[in-house]
C-alpha positions in Angstrom: -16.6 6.1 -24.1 -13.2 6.9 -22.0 -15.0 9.4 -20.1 -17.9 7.6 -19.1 -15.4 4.8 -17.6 -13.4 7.1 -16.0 -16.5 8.5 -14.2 -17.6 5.2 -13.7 -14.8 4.0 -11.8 -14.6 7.4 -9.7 -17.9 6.2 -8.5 -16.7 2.6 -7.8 -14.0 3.8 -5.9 -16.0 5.9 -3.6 -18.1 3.2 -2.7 -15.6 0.5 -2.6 -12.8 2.7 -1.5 -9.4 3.7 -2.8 -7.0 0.3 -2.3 -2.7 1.4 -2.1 -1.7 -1.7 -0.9 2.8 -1.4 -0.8 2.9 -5.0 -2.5 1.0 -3.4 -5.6 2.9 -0.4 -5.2 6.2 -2.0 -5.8 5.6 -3.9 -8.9 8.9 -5.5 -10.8 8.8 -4.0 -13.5 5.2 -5.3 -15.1 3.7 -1.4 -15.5 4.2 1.8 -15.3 2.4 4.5 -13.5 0.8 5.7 -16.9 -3.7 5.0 -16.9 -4.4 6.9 -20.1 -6.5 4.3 -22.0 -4.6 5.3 -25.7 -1.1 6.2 -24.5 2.0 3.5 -24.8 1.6 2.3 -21.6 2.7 -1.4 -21.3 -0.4 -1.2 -18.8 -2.7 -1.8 -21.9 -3.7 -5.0 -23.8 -1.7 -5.1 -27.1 -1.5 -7.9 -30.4 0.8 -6.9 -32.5 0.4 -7.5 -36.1 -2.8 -8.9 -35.7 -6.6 -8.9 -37.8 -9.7 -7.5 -37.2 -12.0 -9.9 -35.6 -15.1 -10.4 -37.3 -18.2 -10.2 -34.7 -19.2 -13.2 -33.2 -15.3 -14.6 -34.1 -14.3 -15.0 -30.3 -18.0 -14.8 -28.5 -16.0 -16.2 -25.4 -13.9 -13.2 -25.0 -14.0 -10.3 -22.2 -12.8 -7.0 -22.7 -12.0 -6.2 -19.1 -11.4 -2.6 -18.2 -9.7 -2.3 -14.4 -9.1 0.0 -11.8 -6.1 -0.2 -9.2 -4.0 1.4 -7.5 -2.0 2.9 -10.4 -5.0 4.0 -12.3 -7.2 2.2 -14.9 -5.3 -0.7 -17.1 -6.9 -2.9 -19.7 -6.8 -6.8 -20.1 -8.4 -9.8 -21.4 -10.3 -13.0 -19.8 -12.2 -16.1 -21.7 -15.6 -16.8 -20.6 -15.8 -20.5 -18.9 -18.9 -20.9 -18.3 -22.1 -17.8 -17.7 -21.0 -17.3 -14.4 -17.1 -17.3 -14.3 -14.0 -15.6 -16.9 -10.5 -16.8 -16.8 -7.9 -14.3 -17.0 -4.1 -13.5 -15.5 -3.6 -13.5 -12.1 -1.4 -10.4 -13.0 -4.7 -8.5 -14.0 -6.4 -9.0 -11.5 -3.9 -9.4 -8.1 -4.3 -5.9 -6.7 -7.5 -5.0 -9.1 -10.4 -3.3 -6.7 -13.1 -3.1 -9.6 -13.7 -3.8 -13.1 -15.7 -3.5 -15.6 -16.1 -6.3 -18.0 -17.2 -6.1 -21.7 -19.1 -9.3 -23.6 -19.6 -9.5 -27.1 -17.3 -6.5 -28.1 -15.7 -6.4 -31.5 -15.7 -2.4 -31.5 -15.5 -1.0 -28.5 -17.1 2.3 -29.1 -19.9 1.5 -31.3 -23.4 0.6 -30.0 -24.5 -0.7 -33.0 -24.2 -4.4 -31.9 -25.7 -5.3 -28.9 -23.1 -6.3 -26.0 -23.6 -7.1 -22.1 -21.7 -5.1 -19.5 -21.0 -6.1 -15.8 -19.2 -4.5 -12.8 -17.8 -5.9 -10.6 -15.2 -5.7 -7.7 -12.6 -7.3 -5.4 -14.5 -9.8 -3.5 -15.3 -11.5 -6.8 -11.5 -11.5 -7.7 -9.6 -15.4 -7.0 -5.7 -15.4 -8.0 -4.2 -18.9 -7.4 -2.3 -19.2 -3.8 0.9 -19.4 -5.5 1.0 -16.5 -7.9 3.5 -14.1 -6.2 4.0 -10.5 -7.9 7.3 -9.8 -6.0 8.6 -13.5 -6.8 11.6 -11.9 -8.6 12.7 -15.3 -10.1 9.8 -16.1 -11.5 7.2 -13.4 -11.4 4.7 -15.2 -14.1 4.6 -18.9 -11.7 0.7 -19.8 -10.6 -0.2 -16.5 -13.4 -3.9 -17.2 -13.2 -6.9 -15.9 -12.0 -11.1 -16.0 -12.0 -13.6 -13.4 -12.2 -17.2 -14.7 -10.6 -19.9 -12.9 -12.8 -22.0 -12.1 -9.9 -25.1 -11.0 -11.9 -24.4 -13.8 -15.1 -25.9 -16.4 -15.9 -27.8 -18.7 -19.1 -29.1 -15.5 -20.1 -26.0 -14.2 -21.3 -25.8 -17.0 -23.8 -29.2 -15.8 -25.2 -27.0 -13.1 -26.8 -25.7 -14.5 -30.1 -22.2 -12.3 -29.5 -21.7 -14.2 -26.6 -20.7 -17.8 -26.0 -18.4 -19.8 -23.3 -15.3 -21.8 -24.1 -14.6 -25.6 -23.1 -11.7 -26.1 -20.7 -8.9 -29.2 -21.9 -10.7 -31.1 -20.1 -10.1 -34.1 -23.0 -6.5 -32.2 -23.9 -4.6 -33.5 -20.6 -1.2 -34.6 -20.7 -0.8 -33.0 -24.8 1.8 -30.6 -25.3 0.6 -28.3 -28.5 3.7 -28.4 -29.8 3.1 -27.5 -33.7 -1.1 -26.9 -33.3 -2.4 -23.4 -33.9 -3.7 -21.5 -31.7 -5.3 -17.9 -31.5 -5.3 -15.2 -29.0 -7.6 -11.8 -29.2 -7.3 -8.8 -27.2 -7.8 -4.7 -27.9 -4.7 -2.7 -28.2 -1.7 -1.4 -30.5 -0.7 -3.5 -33.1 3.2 -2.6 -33.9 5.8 -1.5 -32.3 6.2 1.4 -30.4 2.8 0.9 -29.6 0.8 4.3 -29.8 -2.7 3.9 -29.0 -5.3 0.5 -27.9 -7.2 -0.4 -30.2 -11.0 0.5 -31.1 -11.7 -3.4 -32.4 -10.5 -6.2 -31.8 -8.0 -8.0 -33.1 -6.1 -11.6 -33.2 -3.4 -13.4 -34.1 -2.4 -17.3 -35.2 0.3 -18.7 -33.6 2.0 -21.9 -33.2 2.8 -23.7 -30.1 6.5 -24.5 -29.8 8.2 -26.7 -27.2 8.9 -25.1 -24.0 12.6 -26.0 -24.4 12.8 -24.1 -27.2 10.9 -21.0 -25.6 13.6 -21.5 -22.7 16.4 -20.1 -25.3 14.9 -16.9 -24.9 13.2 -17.1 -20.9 16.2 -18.6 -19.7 14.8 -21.5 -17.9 11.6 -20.1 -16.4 9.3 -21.9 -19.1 8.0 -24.5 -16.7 5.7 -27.5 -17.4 2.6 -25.4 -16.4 3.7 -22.4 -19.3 3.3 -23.1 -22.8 4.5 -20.8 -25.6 4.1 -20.1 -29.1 6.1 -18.6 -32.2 5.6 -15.0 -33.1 7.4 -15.0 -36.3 6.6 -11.9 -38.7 5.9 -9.9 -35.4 2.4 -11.2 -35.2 1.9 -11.7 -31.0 0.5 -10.7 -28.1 2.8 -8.4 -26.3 3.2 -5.3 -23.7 0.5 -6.1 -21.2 -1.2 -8.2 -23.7 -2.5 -10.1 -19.9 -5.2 -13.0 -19.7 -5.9 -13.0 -23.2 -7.3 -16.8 -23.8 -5.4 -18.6 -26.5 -7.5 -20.8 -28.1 -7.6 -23.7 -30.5 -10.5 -25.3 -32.5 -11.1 -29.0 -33.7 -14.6 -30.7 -34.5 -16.2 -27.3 -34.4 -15.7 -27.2 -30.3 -13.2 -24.3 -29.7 -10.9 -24.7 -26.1 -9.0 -22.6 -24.5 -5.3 -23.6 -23.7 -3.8 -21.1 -22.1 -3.7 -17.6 -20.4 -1.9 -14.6 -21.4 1.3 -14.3 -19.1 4.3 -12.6 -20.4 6.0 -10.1 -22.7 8.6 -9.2 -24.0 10.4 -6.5 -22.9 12.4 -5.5 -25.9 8.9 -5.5 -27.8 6.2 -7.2 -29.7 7.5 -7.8 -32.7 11.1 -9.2 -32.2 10.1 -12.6 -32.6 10.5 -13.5 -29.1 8.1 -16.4 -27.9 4.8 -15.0 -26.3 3.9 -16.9 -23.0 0.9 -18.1 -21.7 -0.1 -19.9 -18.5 -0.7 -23.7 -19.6 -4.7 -24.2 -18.8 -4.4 -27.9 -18.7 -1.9 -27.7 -15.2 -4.7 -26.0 -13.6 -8.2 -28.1 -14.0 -8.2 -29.2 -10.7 -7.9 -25.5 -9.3 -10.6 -24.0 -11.9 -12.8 -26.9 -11.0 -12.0 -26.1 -7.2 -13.0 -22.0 -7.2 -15.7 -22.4 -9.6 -17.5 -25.3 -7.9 -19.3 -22.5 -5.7 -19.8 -19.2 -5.3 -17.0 -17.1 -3.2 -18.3 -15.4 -0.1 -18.7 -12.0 0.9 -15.1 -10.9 1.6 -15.6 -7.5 2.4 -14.3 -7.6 5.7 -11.1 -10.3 5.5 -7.9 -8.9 5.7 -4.9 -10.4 4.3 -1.5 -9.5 1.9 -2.6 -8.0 -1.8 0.0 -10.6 -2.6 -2.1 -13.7 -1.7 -5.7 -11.8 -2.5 -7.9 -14.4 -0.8 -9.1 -11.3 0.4 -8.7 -7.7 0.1 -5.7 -6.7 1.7 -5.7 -3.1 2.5 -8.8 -0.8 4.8 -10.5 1.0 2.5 -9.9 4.7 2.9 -13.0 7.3 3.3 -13.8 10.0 0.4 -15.8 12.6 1.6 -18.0 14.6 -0.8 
Protein backbone atom coordinates (compact mmCIF):
# COMPACT_ATOMS: atom_id res chain seq x y z
CA UNK A 1 0.00 0.00 0.00
CA UNK A 2 2.99 2.63 1.01
CA UNK A 3 4.40 2.09 -2.30
CA UNK A 4 1.64 2.50 -4.42
CA UNK A 5 1.01 6.06 -2.62
CA UNK A 6 4.35 6.96 -2.95
CA UNK A 7 4.23 6.33 -6.73
CA UNK A 8 1.04 7.89 -6.76
CA UNK A 9 2.01 11.18 -5.53
CA UNK A 10 5.30 11.12 -7.79
CA UNK A 11 2.84 11.25 -10.51
CA UNK A 12 0.72 14.05 -8.91
CA UNK A 13 3.60 15.97 -8.52
CA UNK A 14 4.73 15.83 -12.07
CA UNK A 15 1.53 17.01 -13.25
CA UNK A 16 0.78 19.47 -10.62
CA UNK A 17 4.35 20.35 -10.03
CA UNK A 18 6.74 20.37 -7.07
CA UNK A 19 5.44 23.47 -4.61
CA UNK A 20 8.72 24.88 -2.01
CA UNK A 21 7.14 27.79 -1.01
CA UNK A 22 9.88 29.56 2.05
CA UNK A 23 6.72 30.17 4.32
CA UNK A 24 6.19 26.20 4.34
CA UNK A 25 9.78 25.83 4.52
CA UNK A 26 10.13 27.52 7.75
CA UNK A 27 7.54 25.89 9.87
CA UNK A 28 7.72 26.72 13.94
CA UNK A 29 8.25 23.86 14.99
CA UNK A 30 4.85 21.69 13.86
CA UNK A 31 7.06 18.85 11.76
CA UNK A 32 9.99 17.60 10.93
CA UNK A 33 11.54 16.87 7.72
CA UNK A 34 10.87 12.99 8.27
CA UNK A 35 7.86 11.47 5.23
CA UNK A 36 8.26 7.82 6.09
CA UNK A 37 4.60 6.79 6.62
CA UNK A 38 5.63 4.27 9.87
CA UNK A 39 8.59 6.22 11.43
CA UNK A 40 8.05 8.62 14.65
CA UNK A 41 7.57 11.47 12.85
CA UNK A 42 5.27 14.05 14.60
CA UNK A 43 4.28 14.55 10.78
CA UNK A 44 1.88 11.49 11.28
CA UNK A 45 -1.71 11.28 12.76
CA UNK A 46 -1.40 9.66 16.21
CA UNK A 47 -4.27 8.67 19.30
CA UNK A 48 -2.65 7.59 21.95
CA UNK A 49 -4.18 4.93 24.10
CA UNK A 50 -7.03 4.56 22.01
CA UNK A 51 -9.50 1.38 20.56
CA UNK A 52 -10.02 -0.18 17.46
CA UNK A 53 -12.88 1.27 15.66
CA UNK A 54 -15.36 -1.11 14.64
CA UNK A 55 -16.36 -0.52 10.71
CA UNK A 56 -18.96 1.67 10.11
CA UNK A 57 -18.16 3.37 13.86
CA UNK A 58 -17.09 6.85 12.41
CA UNK A 59 -18.55 6.54 8.63
CA UNK A 60 -17.87 10.44 8.55
CA UNK A 61 -14.23 10.12 8.83
CA UNK A 62 -11.29 10.70 6.11
CA UNK A 63 -8.16 9.23 6.22
CA UNK A 64 -6.23 11.92 4.26
CA UNK A 65 -2.84 11.04 2.97
CA UNK A 66 -0.82 14.47 1.72
CA UNK A 67 1.96 15.52 -0.16
CA UNK A 68 4.03 18.87 0.49
CA UNK A 69 6.84 20.22 0.40
CA UNK A 70 8.54 18.17 3.16
CA UNK A 71 7.33 14.87 1.78
CA UNK A 72 4.11 12.88 2.45
CA UNK A 73 2.34 13.47 6.00
CA UNK A 74 -0.92 11.94 7.19
CA UNK A 75 -4.12 13.61 8.82
CA UNK A 76 -7.67 13.45 9.50
CA UNK A 77 -10.96 15.48 8.13
CA UNK A 78 -14.84 14.81 8.95
CA UNK A 79 -17.09 14.48 6.04
CA UNK A 80 -19.81 17.53 6.05
CA UNK A 81 -21.72 16.93 3.57
CA UNK A 82 -20.86 14.47 -0.07
CA UNK A 83 -19.09 17.21 -1.47
CA UNK A 84 -16.95 18.89 1.29
CA UNK A 85 -14.38 17.39 4.48
CA UNK A 86 -13.43 19.59 7.40
CA UNK A 87 -10.01 19.27 8.58
CA UNK A 88 -6.91 21.61 10.04
CA UNK A 89 -5.94 24.39 8.31
CA UNK A 90 -2.39 23.04 9.48
CA UNK A 91 -2.90 19.97 7.17
CA UNK A 92 -3.71 21.41 4.48
CA UNK A 93 -1.88 25.24 4.28
CA UNK A 94 1.02 24.34 2.04
CA UNK A 95 -0.56 20.72 1.00
CA UNK A 96 -0.26 20.46 -3.13
CA UNK A 97 -2.22 17.01 -3.33
CA UNK A 98 -3.92 14.44 -1.41
CA UNK A 99 -5.34 11.65 -1.39
CA UNK A 100 -8.35 11.02 0.69
CA UNK A 101 -9.60 7.66 2.05
CA UNK A 102 -13.59 7.05 2.97
CA UNK A 103 -14.89 4.31 4.81
CA UNK A 104 -11.45 2.99 6.15
CA UNK A 105 -11.13 1.08 9.32
CA UNK A 106 -7.97 -0.98 8.01
CA UNK A 107 -6.05 0.73 5.90
CA UNK A 108 -4.42 -2.05 4.06
CA UNK A 109 -7.08 -4.53 3.63
CA UNK A 110 -9.48 -4.54 0.59
CA UNK A 111 -11.81 -6.71 2.12
CA UNK A 112 -14.34 -3.82 2.84
CA UNK A 113 -15.29 -1.78 0.20
CA UNK A 114 -14.01 2.06 0.62
CA UNK A 115 -14.07 5.15 -1.93
CA UNK A 116 -10.76 6.95 -2.79
CA UNK A 117 -10.42 10.52 -4.17
CA UNK A 118 -7.47 12.70 -5.36
CA UNK A 119 -7.34 15.72 -5.17
CA UNK A 120 -5.03 18.92 -5.23
CA UNK A 121 -4.46 22.54 -4.27
CA UNK A 122 -7.04 24.43 -5.93
CA UNK A 123 -9.58 22.43 -3.94
CA UNK A 124 -7.70 23.34 -0.64
CA UNK A 125 -9.63 26.61 1.51
CA UNK A 126 -7.70 27.52 4.97
CA UNK A 127 -9.51 30.35 6.80
CA UNK A 128 -7.92 33.99 6.00
CA UNK A 129 -6.69 34.24 9.37
CA UNK A 130 -4.83 30.99 10.09
CA UNK A 131 -1.16 32.09 9.99
CA UNK A 132 1.65 29.20 10.23
CA UNK A 133 4.46 31.82 11.23
CA UNK A 134 2.01 33.52 13.79
CA UNK A 135 4.55 32.66 16.61
CA UNK A 136 2.12 33.74 19.40
CA UNK A 137 -0.42 31.81 18.48
CA UNK A 138 0.28 29.47 15.63
CA UNK A 139 -3.08 27.22 16.14
CA UNK A 140 -5.62 30.84 15.77
CA UNK A 141 -8.25 30.54 12.59
CA UNK A 142 -6.72 26.41 12.59
CA UNK A 143 -9.28 25.22 10.03
CA UNK A 144 -9.69 24.29 6.66
CA UNK A 145 -12.04 22.50 3.68
CA UNK A 146 -11.36 20.00 1.19
CA UNK A 147 -14.04 20.36 -1.91
CA UNK A 148 -14.56 16.69 -3.09
CA UNK A 149 -14.46 17.59 -6.66
CA UNK A 150 -15.76 14.17 -8.00
CA UNK A 151 -18.29 13.45 -4.59
CA UNK A 152 -21.39 13.52 -4.35
CA UNK A 153 -25.03 11.44 -2.93
CA UNK A 154 -23.34 8.54 -4.37
CA UNK A 155 -20.88 8.33 -1.85
CA UNK A 156 -23.62 7.91 0.75
CA UNK A 157 -24.79 4.74 -1.19
CA UNK A 158 -21.74 3.17 0.52
CA UNK A 159 -22.96 1.88 3.91
CA UNK A 160 -19.12 2.76 5.38
CA UNK A 161 -19.66 6.09 4.54
CA UNK A 162 -21.94 8.77 6.08
CA UNK A 163 -21.66 12.83 6.68
CA UNK A 164 -21.70 14.49 10.08
CA UNK A 165 -24.15 17.43 11.17
CA UNK A 166 -22.39 20.73 11.87
CA UNK A 167 -23.59 22.54 15.71
CA UNK A 168 -25.77 24.08 13.91
CA UNK A 169 -28.45 23.66 17.12
CA UNK A 170 -25.13 23.57 19.60
CA UNK A 171 -24.40 27.53 19.36
CA UNK A 172 -23.38 29.43 22.22
CA UNK A 173 -22.84 25.76 24.55
CA UNK A 174 -19.62 25.25 25.92
CA UNK A 175 -19.14 21.19 26.28
CA UNK A 176 -17.79 21.58 29.33
CA UNK A 177 -18.19 17.89 31.04
CA UNK A 178 -19.98 16.10 27.60
CA UNK A 179 -17.98 13.33 25.89
CA UNK A 180 -16.74 13.52 22.92
CA UNK A 181 -14.62 11.20 20.52
CA UNK A 182 -11.93 11.71 18.14
CA UNK A 183 -10.54 8.92 15.43
CA UNK A 184 -7.55 9.09 13.48
CA UNK A 185 -4.65 6.26 12.29
CA UNK A 186 -1.38 6.35 14.00
CA UNK A 187 0.78 5.19 17.11
CA UNK A 188 -0.92 4.73 20.17
CA UNK A 189 1.74 5.33 23.16
CA UNK A 190 4.45 7.09 23.68
CA UNK A 191 7.47 7.21 21.85
CA UNK A 192 5.27 6.70 19.03
CA UNK A 193 6.94 3.94 16.66
CA UNK A 194 4.81 3.34 13.78
CA UNK A 195 0.91 4.71 12.37
CA UNK A 196 -1.34 2.64 12.70
CA UNK A 197 -2.92 -0.09 10.24
CA UNK A 198 -6.75 0.60 11.78
CA UNK A 199 -8.22 2.97 13.18
CA UNK A 200 -8.58 3.90 16.37
CA UNK A 201 -10.43 6.45 18.97
CA UNK A 202 -10.59 7.79 22.10
CA UNK A 203 -13.38 9.36 24.69
CA UNK A 204 -12.66 12.36 26.15
CA UNK A 205 -14.22 15.02 28.04
CA UNK A 206 -14.52 18.59 27.39
CA UNK A 207 -13.10 20.80 30.04
CA UNK A 208 -13.31 24.57 30.41
CA UNK A 209 -10.96 26.47 28.41
CA UNK A 210 -9.69 28.24 31.64
CA UNK A 211 -8.68 25.22 32.82
CA UNK A 212 -6.91 24.06 29.50
CA UNK A 213 -5.18 27.63 29.83
CA UNK A 214 -3.06 26.21 32.97
CA UNK A 215 -1.24 24.24 30.67
CA UNK A 216 -1.45 26.72 27.02
CA UNK A 217 -0.73 29.55 28.94
CA UNK A 218 -3.40 31.77 27.70
CA UNK A 219 -3.74 30.92 24.08
CA UNK A 220 -7.07 28.72 24.64
CA UNK A 221 -9.35 31.31 23.13
CA UNK A 222 -13.13 31.31 22.85
CA UNK A 223 -12.97 29.75 19.31
CA UNK A 224 -10.59 26.48 20.92
CA UNK A 225 -12.14 24.04 23.05
CA UNK A 226 -10.29 21.23 24.85
CA UNK A 227 -10.72 18.11 26.48
CA UNK A 228 -9.09 15.91 29.35
CA UNK A 229 -6.71 13.11 28.38
CA UNK A 230 -6.39 11.51 31.69
CA UNK A 231 -4.82 7.80 31.56
CA UNK A 232 -2.87 8.97 28.41
CA UNK A 233 -5.84 8.28 26.12
CA UNK A 234 -5.61 11.59 23.39
CA UNK A 235 -4.90 12.64 20.29
CA UNK A 236 -1.42 13.85 20.04
CA UNK A 237 1.86 14.33 17.71
CA UNK A 238 0.28 15.59 14.54
CA UNK A 239 -2.88 13.97 15.48
CA UNK A 240 -4.33 17.26 12.85
CA UNK A 241 -8.02 17.72 11.75
CA UNK A 242 -9.27 14.74 13.40
CA UNK A 243 -13.18 15.60 14.00
CA UNK A 244 -14.21 15.28 17.59
CA UNK A 245 -17.49 14.30 17.84
CA UNK A 246 -20.39 13.89 20.16
CA UNK A 247 -23.70 11.99 19.85
CA UNK A 248 -27.29 12.67 21.32
CA UNK A 249 -30.78 11.43 19.86
CA UNK A 250 -28.88 9.05 17.51
CA UNK A 251 -27.63 12.36 15.38
CA UNK A 252 -23.76 12.41 15.78
CA UNK A 253 -22.07 16.29 15.35
CA UNK A 254 -18.94 17.27 15.08
CA UNK A 255 -17.52 19.91 17.59
CA UNK A 256 -14.33 20.54 16.79
CA UNK A 257 -11.09 20.11 14.70
CA UNK A 258 -7.91 18.56 15.66
CA UNK A 259 -5.37 21.57 16.45
CA UNK A 260 -2.66 20.99 18.89
CA UNK A 261 -0.27 18.73 20.67
CA UNK A 262 1.73 18.41 23.05
CA UNK A 263 5.10 18.65 22.82
CA UNK A 264 6.36 16.70 25.75
CA UNK A 265 4.02 13.82 24.42
CA UNK A 266 0.74 12.11 24.19
CA UNK A 267 0.23 10.64 27.15
CA UNK A 268 1.26 13.27 29.87
CA UNK A 269 -2.14 14.20 30.53
CA UNK A 270 -1.86 17.55 28.95
CA UNK A 271 -5.21 18.88 27.41
CA UNK A 272 -5.63 17.95 23.60
CA UNK A 273 -6.93 21.02 21.60
CA UNK A 274 -9.29 21.36 18.95
CA UNK A 275 -10.52 24.25 16.87
CA UNK A 276 -14.15 25.05 18.34
CA UNK A 277 -16.56 24.18 15.13
CA UNK A 278 -19.41 26.28 16.50
CA UNK A 279 -17.02 29.82 16.14
CA UNK A 280 -16.87 29.05 12.58
CA UNK A 281 -20.61 28.31 11.00
CA UNK A 282 -20.75 31.28 9.25
CA UNK A 283 -17.23 30.69 7.43
CA UNK A 284 -18.19 26.83 6.63
CA UNK A 285 -21.54 28.04 5.43
CA UNK A 286 -19.59 30.84 3.42
CA UNK A 287 -16.85 28.36 1.35
CA UNK A 288 -19.21 25.58 0.99
CA UNK A 289 -22.11 27.59 -0.37
CA UNK A 290 -20.40 27.13 -3.92
CA UNK A 291 -17.95 25.51 -5.64
CA UNK A 292 -14.20 27.27 -5.59
CA UNK A 293 -12.90 28.19 -8.99
CA UNK A 294 -10.21 27.07 -11.00
CA UNK A 295 -7.15 28.55 -9.24
CA UNK A 296 -4.51 27.22 -11.14
CA UNK A 297 -3.14 30.38 -12.24
CA UNK A 298 -3.58 32.88 -8.98
CA UNK A 299 -0.62 33.74 -7.23
CA UNK A 300 -0.50 34.69 -3.70
CA UNK A 301 1.61 33.84 -0.11
CA UNK A 302 1.32 29.87 0.97
CA UNK A 303 0.50 31.62 4.18
CA UNK A 304 -2.97 33.00 3.03
CA UNK A 305 -3.52 29.88 0.38
CA UNK A 306 -6.50 31.57 -1.40
CA UNK A 307 -4.45 30.41 -3.99
CA UNK A 308 -1.32 28.57 -4.71
CA UNK A 309 1.45 30.50 -3.93
CA UNK A 310 4.51 29.35 -5.55
CA UNK A 311 5.16 28.62 -9.91
CA UNK A 312 5.15 25.22 -10.36
CA UNK A 313 8.55 23.91 -11.30
CA UNK A 314 9.01 21.63 -14.67
CA UNK A 315 10.10 17.75 -14.35
CA UNK A 316 11.35 16.44 -17.32
CA UNK A 317 11.21 12.77 -18.02
Amino acid sequence: MQIILILTFTLISIVHGNQKPPACLMRPGIFNTNSNLNTNSDRNSRIAGGEVAAQGQFPWHVHMVLHDDLGLKICSGGLINPKWVLTSGTCIVCASSAILYLGVVDRLSFDVPWMTHVTNYDHFIVHEGYDIMNYEDPFADNIGLVFLQHGGEFLLENVNINVISLPIDYVGQDFVGIPASAAGFGAKDDPPTHSSQYLNYVVMNVINNAECNETYGGMMTESKLCTNTAGGTSTCHGDFGAPLSISSNNENTIIGVGSLRYFNGCTVNAPAVFTRVTAYLDWIQEKTSEEPEDMTNCTCDCICHTCPSIESSKVEL
